[in-house]
PAMI-404399 format. One record per residue (C-alpha): residue number from 1; residue in one letter; x, y, z. Coordinates in steps of 0.001 Angstrom, whole numbers, m for minus. Example, Ala and Ser with C-alpha at 12.3 -4.5 7.8 and 13.67 -1.06 7.14 Angstrom:
<nodes>
(node 1; 'A'; (12300; m4500; 7800))
(node 2; 'S'; (13670; m1060; 7140))
</nodes>
This chain:
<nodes>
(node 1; 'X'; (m23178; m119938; m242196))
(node 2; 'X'; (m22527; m123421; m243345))
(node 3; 'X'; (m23526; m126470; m241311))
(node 4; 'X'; (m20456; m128320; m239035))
(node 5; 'X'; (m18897; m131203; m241240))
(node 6; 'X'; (m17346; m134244; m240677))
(node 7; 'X'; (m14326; m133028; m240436))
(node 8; 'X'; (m15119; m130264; m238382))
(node 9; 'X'; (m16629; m132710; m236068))
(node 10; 'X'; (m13731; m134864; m235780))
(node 11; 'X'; (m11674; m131442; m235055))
(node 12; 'X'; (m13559; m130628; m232452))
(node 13; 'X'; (m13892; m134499; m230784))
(node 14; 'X'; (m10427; m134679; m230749))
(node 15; 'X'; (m9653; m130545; m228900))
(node 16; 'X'; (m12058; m132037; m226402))
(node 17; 'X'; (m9958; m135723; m226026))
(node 18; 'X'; (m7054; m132762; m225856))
(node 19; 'X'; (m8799; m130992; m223339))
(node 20; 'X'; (m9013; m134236; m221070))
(node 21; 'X'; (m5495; m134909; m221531))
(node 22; 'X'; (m5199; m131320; m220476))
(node 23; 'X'; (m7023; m132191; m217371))
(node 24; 'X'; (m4933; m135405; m215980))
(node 25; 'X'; (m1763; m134026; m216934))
(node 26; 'X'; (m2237; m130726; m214960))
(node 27; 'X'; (m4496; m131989; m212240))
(node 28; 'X'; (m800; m131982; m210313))
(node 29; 'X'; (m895; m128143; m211124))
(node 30; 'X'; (m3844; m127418; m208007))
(node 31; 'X'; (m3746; m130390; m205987))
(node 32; 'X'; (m159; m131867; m205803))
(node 33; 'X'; (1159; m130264; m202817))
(node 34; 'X'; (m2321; m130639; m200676))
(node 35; 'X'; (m2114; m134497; m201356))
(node 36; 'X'; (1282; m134479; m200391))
(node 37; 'X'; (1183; m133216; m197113))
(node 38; 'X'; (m2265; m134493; m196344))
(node 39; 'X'; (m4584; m131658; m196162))
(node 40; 'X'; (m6819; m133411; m198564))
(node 41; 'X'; (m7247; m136972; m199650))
(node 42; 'X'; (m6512; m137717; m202796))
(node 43; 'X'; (m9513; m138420; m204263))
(node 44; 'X'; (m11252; m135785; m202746))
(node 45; 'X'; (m8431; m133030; m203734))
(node 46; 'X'; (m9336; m134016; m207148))
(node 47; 'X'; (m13039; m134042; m207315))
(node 48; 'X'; (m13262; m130010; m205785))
(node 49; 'X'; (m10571; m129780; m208389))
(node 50; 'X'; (m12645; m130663; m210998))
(node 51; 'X'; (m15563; m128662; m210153))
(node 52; 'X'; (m14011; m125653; m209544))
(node 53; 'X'; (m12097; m126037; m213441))
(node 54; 'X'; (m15521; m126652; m214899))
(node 55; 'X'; (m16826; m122955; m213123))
(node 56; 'X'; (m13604; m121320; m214049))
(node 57; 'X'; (m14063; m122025; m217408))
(node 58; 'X'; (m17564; m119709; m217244))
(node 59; 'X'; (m15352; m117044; m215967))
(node 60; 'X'; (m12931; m115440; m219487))
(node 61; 'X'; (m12888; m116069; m222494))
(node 62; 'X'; (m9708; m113664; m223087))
(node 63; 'X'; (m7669; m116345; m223506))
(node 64; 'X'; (m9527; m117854; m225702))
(node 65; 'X'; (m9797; m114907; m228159))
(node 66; 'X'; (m6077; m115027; m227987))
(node 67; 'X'; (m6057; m119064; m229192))
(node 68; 'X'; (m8825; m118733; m231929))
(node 69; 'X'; (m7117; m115093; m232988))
(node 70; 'X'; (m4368; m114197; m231824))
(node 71; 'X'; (m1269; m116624; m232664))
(node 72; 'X'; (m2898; m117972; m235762))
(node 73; 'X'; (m4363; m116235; m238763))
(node 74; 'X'; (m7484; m117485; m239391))
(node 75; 'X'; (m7819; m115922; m242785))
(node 76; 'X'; (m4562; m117394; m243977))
(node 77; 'X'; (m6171; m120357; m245254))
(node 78; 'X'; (m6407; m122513; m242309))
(node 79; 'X'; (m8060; m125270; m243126))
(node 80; 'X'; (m9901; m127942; m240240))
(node 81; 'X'; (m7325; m130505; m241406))
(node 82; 'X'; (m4326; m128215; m240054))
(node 83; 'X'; (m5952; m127827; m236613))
(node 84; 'X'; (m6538; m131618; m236600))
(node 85; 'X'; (m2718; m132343; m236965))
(node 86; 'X'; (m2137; m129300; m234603))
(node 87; 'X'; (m4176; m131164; m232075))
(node 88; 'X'; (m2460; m134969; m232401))
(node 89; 'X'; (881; m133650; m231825))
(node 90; 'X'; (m135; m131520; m228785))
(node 91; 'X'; (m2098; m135129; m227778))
(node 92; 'X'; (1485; m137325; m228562))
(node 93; 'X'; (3518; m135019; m226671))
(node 94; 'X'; (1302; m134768; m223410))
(node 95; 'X'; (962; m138095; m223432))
(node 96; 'X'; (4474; m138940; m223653))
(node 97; 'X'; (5818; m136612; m220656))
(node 98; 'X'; (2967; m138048; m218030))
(node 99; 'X'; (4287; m141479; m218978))
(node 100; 'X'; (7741; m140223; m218046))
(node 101; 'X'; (5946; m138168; m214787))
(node 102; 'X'; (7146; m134723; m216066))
(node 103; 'X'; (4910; m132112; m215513))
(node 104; 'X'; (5791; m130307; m218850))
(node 105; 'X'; (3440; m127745; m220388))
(node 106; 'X'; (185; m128642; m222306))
(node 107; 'X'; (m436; m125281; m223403))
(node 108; 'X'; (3141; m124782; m225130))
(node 109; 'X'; (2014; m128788; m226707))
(node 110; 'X'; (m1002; m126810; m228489))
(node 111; 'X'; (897; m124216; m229333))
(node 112; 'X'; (3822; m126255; m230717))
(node 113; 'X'; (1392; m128376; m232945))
(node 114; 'X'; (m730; m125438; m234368))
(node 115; 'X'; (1961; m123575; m235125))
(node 116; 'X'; (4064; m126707; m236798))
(node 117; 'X'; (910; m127801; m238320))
(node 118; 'X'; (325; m124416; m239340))
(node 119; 'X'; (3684; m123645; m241130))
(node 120; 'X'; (3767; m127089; m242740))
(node 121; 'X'; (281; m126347; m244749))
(node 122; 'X'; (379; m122504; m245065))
(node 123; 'X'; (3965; m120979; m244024))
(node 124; 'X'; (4737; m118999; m242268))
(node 125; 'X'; (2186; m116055; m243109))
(node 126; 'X'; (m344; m117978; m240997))
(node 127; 'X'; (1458; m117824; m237964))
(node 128; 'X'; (1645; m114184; m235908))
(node 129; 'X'; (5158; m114015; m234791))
(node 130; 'X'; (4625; m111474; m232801))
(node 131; 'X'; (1909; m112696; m230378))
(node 132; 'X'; (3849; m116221; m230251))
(node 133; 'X'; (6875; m113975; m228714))
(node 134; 'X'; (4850; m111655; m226595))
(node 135; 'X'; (2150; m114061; m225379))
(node 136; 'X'; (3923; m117467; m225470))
(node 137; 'X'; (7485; m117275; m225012))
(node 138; 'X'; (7991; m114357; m223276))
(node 139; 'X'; (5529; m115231; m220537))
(node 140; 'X'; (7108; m119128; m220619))
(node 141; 'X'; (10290; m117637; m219521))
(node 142; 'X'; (9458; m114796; m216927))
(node 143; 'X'; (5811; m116560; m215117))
(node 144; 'X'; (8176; m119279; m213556))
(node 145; 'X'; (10860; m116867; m212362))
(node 146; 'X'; (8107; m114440; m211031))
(node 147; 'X'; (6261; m117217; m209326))
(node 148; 'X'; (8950; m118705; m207543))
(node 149; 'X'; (10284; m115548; m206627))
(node 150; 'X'; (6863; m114991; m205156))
(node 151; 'X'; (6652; m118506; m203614))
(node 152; 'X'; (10070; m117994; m201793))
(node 153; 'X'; (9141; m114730; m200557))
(node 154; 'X'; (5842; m115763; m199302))
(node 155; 'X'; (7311; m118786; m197295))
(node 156; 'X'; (10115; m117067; m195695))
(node 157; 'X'; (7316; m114474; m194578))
(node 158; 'X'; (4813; m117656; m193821))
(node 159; 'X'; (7770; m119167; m191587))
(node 160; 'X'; (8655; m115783; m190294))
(node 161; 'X'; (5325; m115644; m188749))
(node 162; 'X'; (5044; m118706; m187344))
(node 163; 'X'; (8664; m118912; m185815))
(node 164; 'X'; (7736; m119861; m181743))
(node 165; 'X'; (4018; m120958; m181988))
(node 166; 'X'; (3442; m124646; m181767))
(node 167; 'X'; (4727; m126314; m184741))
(node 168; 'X'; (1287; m128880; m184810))
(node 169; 'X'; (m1265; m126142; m184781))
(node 170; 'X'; (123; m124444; m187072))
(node 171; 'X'; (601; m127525; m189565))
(node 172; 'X'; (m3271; m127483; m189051))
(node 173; 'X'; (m4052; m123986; m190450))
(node 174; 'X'; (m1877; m123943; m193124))
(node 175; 'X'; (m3192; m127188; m194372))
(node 176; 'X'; (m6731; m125386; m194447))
(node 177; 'X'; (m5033; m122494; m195633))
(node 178; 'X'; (m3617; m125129; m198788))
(node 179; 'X'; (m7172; m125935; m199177))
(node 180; 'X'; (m8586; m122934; m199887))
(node 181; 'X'; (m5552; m121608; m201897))
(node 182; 'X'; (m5531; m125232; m204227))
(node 183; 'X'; (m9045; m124123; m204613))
(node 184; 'X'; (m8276; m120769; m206194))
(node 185; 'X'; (m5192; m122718; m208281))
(node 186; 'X'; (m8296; m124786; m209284))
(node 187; 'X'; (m10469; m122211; m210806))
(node 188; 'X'; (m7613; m119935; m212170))
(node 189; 'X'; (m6979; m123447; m214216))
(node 190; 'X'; (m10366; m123100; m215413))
(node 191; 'X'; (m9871; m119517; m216558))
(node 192; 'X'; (m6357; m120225; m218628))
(node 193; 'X'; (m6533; m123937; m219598))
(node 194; 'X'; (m9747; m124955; m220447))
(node 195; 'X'; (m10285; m121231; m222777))
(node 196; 'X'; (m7080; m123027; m225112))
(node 197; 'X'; (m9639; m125987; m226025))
(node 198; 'X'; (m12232; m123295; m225923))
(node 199; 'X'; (m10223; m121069; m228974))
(node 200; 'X'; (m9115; m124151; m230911))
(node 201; 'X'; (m12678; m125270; m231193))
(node 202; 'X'; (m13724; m121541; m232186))
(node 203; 'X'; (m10975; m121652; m234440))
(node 204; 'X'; (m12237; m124525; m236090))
(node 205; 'X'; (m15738; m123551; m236185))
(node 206; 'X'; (m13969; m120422; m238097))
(node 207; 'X'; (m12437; m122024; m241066))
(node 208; 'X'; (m15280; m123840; m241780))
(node 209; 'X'; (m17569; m120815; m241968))
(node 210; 'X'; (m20322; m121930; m238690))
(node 211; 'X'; (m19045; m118649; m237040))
(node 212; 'X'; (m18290; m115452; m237910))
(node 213; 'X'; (m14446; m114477; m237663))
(node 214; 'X'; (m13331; m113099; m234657))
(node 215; 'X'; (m16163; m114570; m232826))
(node 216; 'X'; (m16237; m115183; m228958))
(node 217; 'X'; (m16819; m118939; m228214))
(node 218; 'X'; (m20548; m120416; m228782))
(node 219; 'X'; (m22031; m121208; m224925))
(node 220; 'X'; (m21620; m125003; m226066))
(node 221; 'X'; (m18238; m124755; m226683))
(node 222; 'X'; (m17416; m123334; m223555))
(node 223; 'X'; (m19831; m125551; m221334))
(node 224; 'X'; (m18104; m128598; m223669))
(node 225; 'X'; (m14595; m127657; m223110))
(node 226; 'X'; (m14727; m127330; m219411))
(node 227; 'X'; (m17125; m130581; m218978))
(node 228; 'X'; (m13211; m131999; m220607))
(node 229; 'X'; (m10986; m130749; m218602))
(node 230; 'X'; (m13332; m131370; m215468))
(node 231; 'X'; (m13498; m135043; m216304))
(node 232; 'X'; (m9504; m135451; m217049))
(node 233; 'X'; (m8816; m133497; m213983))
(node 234; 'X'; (m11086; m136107; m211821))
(node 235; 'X'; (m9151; m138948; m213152))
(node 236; 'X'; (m6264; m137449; m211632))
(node 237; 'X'; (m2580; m137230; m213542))
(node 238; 'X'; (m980; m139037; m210474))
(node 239; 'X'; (2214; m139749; m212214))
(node 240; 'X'; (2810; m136146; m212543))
(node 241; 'X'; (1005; m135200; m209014))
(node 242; 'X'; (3930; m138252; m207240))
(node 243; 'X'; (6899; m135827; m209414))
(node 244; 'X'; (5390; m132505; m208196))
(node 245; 'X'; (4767; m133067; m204826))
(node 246; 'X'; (7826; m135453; m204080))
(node 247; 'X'; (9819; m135262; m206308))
(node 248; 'X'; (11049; m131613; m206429))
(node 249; 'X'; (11214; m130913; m203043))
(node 250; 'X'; (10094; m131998; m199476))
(node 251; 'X'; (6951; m130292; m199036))
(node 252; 'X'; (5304; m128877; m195496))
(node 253; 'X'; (1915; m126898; m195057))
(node 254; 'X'; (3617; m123922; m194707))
(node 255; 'X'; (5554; m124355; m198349))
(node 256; 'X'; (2169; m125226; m199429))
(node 257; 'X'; (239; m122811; m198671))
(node 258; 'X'; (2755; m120049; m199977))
(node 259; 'X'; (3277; m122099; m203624))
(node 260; 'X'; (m138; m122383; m204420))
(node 261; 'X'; (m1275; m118767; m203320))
(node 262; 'X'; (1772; m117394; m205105))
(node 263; 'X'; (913; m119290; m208647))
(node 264; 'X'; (m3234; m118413; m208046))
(node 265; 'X'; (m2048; m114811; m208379))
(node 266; 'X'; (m45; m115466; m211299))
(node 267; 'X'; (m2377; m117085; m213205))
(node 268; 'X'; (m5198; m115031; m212470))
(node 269; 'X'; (m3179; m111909; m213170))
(node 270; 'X'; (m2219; m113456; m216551))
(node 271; 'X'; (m5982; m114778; m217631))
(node 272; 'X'; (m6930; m110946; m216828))
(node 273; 'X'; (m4401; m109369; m219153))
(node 274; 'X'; (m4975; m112291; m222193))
(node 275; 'X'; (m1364; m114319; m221448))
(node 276; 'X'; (m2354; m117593; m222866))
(node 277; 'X'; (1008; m119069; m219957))
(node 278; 'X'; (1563; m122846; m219101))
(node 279; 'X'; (140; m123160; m215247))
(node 280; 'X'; (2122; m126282; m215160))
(node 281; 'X'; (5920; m124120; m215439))
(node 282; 'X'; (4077; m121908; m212882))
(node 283; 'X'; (2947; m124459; m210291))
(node 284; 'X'; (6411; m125929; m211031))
(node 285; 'X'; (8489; m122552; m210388))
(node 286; 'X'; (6316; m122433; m207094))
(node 287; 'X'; (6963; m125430; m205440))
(node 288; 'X'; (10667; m124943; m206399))
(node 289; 'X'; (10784; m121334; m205065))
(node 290; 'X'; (8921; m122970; m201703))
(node 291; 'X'; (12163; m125284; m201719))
(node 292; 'X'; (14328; m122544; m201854))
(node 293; 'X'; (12340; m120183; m199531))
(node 294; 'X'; (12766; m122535; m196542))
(node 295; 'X'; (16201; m123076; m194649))
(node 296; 'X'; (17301; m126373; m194753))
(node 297; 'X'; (14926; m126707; m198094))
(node 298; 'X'; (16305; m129510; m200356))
(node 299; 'X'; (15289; m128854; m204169))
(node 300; 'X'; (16065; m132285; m205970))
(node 301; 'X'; (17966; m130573; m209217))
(node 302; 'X'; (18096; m133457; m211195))
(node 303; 'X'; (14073; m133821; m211312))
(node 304; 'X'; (14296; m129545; m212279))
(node 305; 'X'; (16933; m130136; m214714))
(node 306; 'X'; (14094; m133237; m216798))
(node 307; 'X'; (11612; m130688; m216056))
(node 308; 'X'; (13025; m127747; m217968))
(node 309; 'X'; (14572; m129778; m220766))
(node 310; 'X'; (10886; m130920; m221113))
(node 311; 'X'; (9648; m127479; m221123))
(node 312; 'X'; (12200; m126547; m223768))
(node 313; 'X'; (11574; m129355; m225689))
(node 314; 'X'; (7564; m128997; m225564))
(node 315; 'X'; (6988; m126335; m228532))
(node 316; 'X'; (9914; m128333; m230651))
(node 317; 'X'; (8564; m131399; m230611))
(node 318; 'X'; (4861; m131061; m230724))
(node 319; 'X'; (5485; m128748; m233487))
(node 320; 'X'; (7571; m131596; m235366))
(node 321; 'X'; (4914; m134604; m234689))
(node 322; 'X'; (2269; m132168; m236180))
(node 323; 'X'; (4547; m130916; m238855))
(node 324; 'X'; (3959; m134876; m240015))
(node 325; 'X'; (792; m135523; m239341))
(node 326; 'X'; (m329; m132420; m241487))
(node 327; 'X'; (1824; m133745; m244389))
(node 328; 'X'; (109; m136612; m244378))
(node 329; 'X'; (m3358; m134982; m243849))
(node 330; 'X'; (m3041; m132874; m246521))
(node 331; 'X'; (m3072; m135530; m248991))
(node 332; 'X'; (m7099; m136182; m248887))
(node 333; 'X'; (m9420; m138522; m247076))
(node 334; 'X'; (m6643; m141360; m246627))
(node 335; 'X'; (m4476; m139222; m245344))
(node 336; 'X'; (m6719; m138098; m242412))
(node 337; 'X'; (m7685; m141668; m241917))
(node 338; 'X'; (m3779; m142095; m241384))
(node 339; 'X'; (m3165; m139728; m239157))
(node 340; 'X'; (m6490; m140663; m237019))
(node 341; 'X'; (m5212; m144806; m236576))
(node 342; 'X'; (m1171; m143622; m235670))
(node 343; 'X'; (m2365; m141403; m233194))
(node 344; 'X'; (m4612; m144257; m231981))
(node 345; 'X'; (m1956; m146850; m232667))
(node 346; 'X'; (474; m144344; m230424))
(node 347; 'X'; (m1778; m143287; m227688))
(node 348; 'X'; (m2589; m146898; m227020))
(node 349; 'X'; (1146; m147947; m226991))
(node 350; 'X'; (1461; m145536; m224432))
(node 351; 'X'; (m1252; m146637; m222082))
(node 352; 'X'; (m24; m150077; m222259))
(node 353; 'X'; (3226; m149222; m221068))
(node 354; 'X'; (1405; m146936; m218342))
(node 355; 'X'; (369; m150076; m216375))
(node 356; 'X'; (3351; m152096; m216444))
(node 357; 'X'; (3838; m149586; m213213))
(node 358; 'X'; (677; m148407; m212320))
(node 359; 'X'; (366; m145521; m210223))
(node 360; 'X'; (m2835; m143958; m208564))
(node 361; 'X'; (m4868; m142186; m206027))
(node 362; 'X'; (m3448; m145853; m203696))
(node 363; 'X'; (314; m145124; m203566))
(node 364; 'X'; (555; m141282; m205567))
(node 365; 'X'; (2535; m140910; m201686))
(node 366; 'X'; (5165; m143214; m201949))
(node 367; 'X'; (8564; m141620; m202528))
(node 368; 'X'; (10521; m142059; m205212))
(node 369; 'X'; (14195; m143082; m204763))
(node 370; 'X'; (16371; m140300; m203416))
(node 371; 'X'; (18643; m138642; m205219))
(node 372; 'X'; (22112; m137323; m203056))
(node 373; 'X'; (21767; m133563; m202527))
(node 374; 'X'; (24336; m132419; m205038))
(node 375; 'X'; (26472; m129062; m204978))
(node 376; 'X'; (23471; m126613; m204783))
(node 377; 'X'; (21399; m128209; m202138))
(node 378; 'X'; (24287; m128570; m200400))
(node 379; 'X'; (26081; m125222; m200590))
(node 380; 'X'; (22678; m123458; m199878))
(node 381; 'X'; (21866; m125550; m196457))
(node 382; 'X'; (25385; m124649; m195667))
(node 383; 'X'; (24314; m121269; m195476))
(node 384; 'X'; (20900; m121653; m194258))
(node 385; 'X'; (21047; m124627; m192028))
(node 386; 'X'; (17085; m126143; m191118))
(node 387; 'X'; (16066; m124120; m188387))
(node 388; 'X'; (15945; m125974; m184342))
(node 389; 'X'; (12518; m126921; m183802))
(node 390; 'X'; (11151; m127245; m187192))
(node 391; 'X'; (8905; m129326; m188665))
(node 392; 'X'; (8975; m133142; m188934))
(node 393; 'X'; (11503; m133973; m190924))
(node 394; 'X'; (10465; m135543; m194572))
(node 395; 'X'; (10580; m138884; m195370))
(node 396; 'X'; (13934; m139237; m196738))
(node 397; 'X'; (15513; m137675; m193347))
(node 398; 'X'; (12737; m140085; m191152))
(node 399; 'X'; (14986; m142999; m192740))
(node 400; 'X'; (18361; m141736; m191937))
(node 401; 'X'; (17486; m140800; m188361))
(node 402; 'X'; (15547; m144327; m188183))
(node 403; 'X'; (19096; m146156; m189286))
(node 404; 'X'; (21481; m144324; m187208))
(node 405; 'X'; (19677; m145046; m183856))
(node 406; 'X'; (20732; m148217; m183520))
(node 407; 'X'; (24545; m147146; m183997))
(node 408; 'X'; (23956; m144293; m181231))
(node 409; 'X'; (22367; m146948; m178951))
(node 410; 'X'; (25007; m149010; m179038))
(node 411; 'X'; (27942; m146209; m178859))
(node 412; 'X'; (26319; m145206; m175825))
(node 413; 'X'; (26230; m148939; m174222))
(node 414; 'X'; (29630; m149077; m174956))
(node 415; 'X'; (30684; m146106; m173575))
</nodes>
């Protein structure tokens, strides 16, 4: 086995820098509906977050194996260089959507840029088409529908239950109930997210002959990889946490609790079987299925709409960004040098523009503006009208009671 180079170094620097950008931007994923209906405080939520992604990340490795062998070859000729590019486009492209507050996927990002990188330097004989379509795209498309068919389901039946008990009790147990189930969002995280760092490190360790092929992940690299995603998920993504748990729907304990226990399952169930799915289009498909599971729900389809152009667009455009950076890094030294100081140049153009409207752990529970209902919202609450006696209304329904009491005060005097 050959010593790790410098390149191989700089590989695996950069899948961890990844693998904290991985952490922030799905940090929304586990804790974005318990901050926004105050079962936890923010910077609590994300602390247990971040220990429990660090002890999921001890728990698999399956999805790693499918990362590091499974959608590319690794006796094609993949060379540390490709990986490197693979990795700066999935970087770009994450960093991009939490500017804009979509909670897009960082999983398809890596994918996208390996497989762009990938084709760009080898072709396409060192991509597996058919584990891309059986354990990338097909799972994109159906974990989303099955987990907010499961979220609707389960808040119907968490509503059902409740219907005549006093409304403020229970507020209270779900809101322990959305702590415990964040929790197991939290280390299901761990299991699926941090193993993609985990296989593009092994990957890398690989092609440059320090492992043998088809290896499981060194203890260091695992221990490594979720240290990463621990950190970025401390930080907190709050731009994306503000958009998930305001700005798809009005969440309340209940809706929760039933989102987050419904996307656990399916990310557990996926990490068991080796489905290397986005958590953020699952966490997403819950909280919109918890919209649609309660009557009266409002689902804001505009914010939806962003979301799932940005999903579509995620594979696409990492895959192009890499596509150029391993054009350029396959010209030598210089090249990689290149690369290294636009990605640099890039990242730090986005940070700058991150504080011109900063947002943190201080004001993640402001609202953003309202959007009108639309057609949908509206057709649906026509046939499912809010229930009498539910909870307190959101924030957005707070203001238009608070402005019309005035005008019923003084219809009344007047009468």
């Amino acid at each position: 086995m050959e010593h790790i180079t410098l390149l191989i170094g700089i590989v695996i620097v950069t899948a961890l820098v990844f693998d904290f950008t991985n952490g922030f931007h799905d940090t929304a994923n586990a804790m974005a509906t318990t901050i926004s209906t105050g079962a936890l405080q923010p910077k609590i939520a994300v602390a247990m977050s971040a220990v429990l992604n660090l002890v999921g990340a001890f728990l698999s490795v399956e999805v790693a194996k499918t990362i590091s062998g499974g959608i590319i070859d690794e006796s094609a000729g993949i060379r540390p260089e490709v990986i490197f590019a693979g990795l700066v486009g999935a970087i770009v492209w994450n960093l991009l959507t939490w500017l804009a507050g979509l909670p897009s996927s960082s999983s398809h990002a890596l994918f996208g840029g390996l497989i762009g990188a990938t084709l760009v330097s080898v072709g396409t004989n060192g991509v597996h088409g058919g584990a891309v379509v059986m354990k990338v795209l097909i799972p994109a498309v159906a974990a989303p529908v099955v987990a907010g068919i499961a979220s609707m389901a389960a808040t119907r039946l968490t509503y059902r239950l409740s219907r005549g008990r006093d409304e403020q009790e229970t507020a209270k147990g779900y809101r322990a109930g959305q702590i415990a189930s964040a929790a197991l969002v939290s280390l299901a995280h761990g299991t699926n997210d941090a193993q993609k760092t985990m296989g593009v490190i092994t990957l890398a360790l690989i092609t440059g002959g320090v492992v043998a092929p088809h290896a499981d992940p060194p203890l260091w690299v695992i221990a490594s990889a979720g240290l990463a995603i621990a950190l970025g998920t401390y930080l907190g993504g709050w731009r994306i946490i503000r958009t998930m748990g305001k700005g798809i729907t009005d969440i309340q304990p209940p809706q929760g609790f039933a989102a987050q226990t419904s996307a656990a399952a399916t990310i557990l169930a996926s990490s068991h079987l080796g489905f290397a799915l986005s958590t953020t289009q699952v966490c997403s498909g819950s909280v919109m299925g918890s919209g649609l599971g309660r009557k009266g729900g409002v689902v804001r389809w505009s914010t939806a709409v962003r979301m799932v152009v940005a999903w579509c667009l995620t594979l696409p455009a990492a895959g192009l960004v890499s596509a150029g950076a391993a054009l350029l890094a396959d010209q030598g030294d210089w090249g990689i040098t290149a690369v290294a100081v636009l990605a640099l140049g890039i990242c730090g153009a986005i940070w700058a523009a991150s504080r011109r409207k900063p947002i943190d752990h201080t004001n993640v529970n402001e609202a953003e503006a309202t959007e009108p209902p639309g057609v949908v919202t509206a057709a649906l609450q026509t046939v499912a009208p809010p229930p009498a006696g539910s909870l307190a209304p959101a924030e957005g329904e707070e203001a238009a009671l608070a402005a019309s009491a005035p005008r019923a005060t003084t219809a009344t005097a007047a009468g």
